[in-house]
C-alpha positions as CSV (number, residue, x, y, z in Angstrom):
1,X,-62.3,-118.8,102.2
2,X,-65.4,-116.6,101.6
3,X,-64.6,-117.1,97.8
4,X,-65.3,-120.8,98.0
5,X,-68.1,-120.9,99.6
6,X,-69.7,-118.3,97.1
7,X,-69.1,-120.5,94.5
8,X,-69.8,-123.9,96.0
9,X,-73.4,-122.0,96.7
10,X,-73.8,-121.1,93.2
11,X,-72.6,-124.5,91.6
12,X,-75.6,-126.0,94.1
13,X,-78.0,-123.7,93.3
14,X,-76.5,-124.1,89.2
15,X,-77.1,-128.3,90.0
16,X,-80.3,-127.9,91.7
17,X,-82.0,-126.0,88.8
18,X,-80.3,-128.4,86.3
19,X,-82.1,-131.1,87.9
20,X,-85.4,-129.6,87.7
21,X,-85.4,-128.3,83.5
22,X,-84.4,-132.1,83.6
23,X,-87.4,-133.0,85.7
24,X,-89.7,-130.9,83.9
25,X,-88.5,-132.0,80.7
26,X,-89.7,-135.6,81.5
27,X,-93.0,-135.1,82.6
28,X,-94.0,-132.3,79.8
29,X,-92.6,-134.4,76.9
30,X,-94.7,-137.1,77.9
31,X,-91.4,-140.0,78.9
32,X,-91.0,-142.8,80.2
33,X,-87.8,-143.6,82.1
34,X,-89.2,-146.7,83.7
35,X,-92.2,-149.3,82.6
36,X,-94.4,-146.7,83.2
37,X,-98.0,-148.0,84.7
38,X,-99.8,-148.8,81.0
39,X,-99.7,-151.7,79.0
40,X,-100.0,-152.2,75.5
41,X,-102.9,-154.1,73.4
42,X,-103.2,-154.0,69.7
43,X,-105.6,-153.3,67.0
44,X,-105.8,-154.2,63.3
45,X,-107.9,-151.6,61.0
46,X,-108.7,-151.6,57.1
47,X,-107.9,-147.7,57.5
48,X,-106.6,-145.8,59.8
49,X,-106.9,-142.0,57.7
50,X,-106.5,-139.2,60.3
51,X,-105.4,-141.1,62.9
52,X,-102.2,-139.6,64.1
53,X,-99.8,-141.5,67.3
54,X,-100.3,-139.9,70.5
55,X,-103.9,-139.6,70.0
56,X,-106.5,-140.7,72.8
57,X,-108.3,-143.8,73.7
58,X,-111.3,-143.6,75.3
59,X,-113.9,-145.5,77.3
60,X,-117.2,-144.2,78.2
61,X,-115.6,-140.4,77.1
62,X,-112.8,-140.5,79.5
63,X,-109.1,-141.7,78.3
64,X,-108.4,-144.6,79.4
65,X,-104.5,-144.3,77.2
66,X,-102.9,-143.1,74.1
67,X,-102.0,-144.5,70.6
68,X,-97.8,-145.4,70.9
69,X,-97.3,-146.8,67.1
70,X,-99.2,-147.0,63.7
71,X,-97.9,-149.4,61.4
72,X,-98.7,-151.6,58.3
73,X,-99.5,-155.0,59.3
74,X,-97.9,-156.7,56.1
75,X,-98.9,-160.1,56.4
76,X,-102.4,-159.0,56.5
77,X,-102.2,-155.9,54.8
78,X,-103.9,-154.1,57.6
79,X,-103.0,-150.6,60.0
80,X,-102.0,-152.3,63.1
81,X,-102.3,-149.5,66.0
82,X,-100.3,-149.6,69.1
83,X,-102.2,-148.5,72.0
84,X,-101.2,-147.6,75.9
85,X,-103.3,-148.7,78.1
86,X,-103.5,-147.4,81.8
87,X,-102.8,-150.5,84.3
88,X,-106.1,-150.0,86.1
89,X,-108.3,-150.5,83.4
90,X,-109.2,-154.0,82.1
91,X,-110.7,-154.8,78.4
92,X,-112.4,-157.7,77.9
93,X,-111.7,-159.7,74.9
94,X,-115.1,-159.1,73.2
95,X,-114.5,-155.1,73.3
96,X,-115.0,-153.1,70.0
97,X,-112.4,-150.4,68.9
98,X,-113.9,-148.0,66.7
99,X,-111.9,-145.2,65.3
100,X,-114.0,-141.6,65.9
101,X,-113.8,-137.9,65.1
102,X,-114.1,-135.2,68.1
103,X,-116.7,-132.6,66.5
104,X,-117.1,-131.5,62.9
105,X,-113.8,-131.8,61.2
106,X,-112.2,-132.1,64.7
107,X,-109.0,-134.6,65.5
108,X,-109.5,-138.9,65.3
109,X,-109.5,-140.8,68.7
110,X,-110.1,-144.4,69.5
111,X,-113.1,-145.1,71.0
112,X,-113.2,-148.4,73.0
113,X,-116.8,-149.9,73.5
114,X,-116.8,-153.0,76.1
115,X,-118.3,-156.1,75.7
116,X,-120.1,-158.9,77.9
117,X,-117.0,-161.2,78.5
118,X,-115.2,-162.3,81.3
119,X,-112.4,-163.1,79.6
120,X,-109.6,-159.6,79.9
121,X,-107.1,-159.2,77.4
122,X,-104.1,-159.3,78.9
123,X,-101.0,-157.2,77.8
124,X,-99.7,-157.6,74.4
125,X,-103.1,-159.1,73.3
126,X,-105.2,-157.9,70.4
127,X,-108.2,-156.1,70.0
128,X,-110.1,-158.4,67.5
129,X,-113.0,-156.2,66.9
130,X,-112.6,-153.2,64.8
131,X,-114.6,-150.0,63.1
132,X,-112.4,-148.0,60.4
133,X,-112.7,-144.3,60.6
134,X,-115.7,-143.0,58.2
135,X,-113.9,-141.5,55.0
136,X,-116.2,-138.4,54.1
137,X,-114.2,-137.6,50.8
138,X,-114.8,-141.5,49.5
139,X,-118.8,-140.8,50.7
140,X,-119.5,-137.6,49.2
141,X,-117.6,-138.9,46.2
142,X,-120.4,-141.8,46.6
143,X,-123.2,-139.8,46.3
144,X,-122.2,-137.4,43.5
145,X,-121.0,-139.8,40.9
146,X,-124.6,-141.6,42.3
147,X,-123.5,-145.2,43.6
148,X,-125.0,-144.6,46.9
């Protein structure tokens, strides 16, 4: 009798701490089991160098979601960047998305500057106005071989 309930303890406590690696698993990787409480908007770029998935988007310097998906936008021959927005934040259909660099040589973000319109995109809608990252190998390139 004593033996069973010895091991019916441990196989709870075994269950229990399964449950939480599981748990913990989830939220530090980032998942989403269900919808989640973002929605997605797209943006199209000439170039998108440096600009890696999971980076931020920001508004105003705080992030406001994450970049999901960069693809090639074949019809157009254009980066076309997935971004996750958070639900509470609404970007009007005039914004700008501009692709910048955090410090010196630091990592790329997206930076979102808002417009004057009443008009929000709503999700699945597109970011029409966009700012390519700055390509500082193609600029000093510029100047030295002197077509600045």
């Amino acid at each position: 009798m004593k033996k069973y309930s010895l091991e019916t303890s441990v196989g709870i406590f075994v269950f229990i701490g399964l449950l939480c690696v599981g748990y913990l698993t989830i939220k530090l990787g980032k998942m989403e089991l269900v919808g989640g409480d973002n929605y997605t908007l797209y943006a199209r770029f000439n170039s998108v160098s440096g600009l890696k998935t999971d980076s931020s988007v920001e508004m105003a310097g705080v992030e406001i979601g994450r970049v999901s998906k960069i693809g090639l936008d074949l019809e157009r021959q254009m980066a076309l960047v997935t971004l996750k927005i958070h639900k509470d934040v609404q970007i009007t259909d005039d914004a700008i998305a501009s692709i910048k660099t955090s410090g010196m040589i630091g990592d790329k973000f997206i930076k979102i500057t808002p417009g004057g319109s009443d008009i929000i995109l709503q999700p699945g809608g597109t970011i029409i106005e966009t700012e390519s990252a700055i390509d500082l190998e193609e600029l000093i390139s510029e100047y030295i071989f002197g077509s600045v």
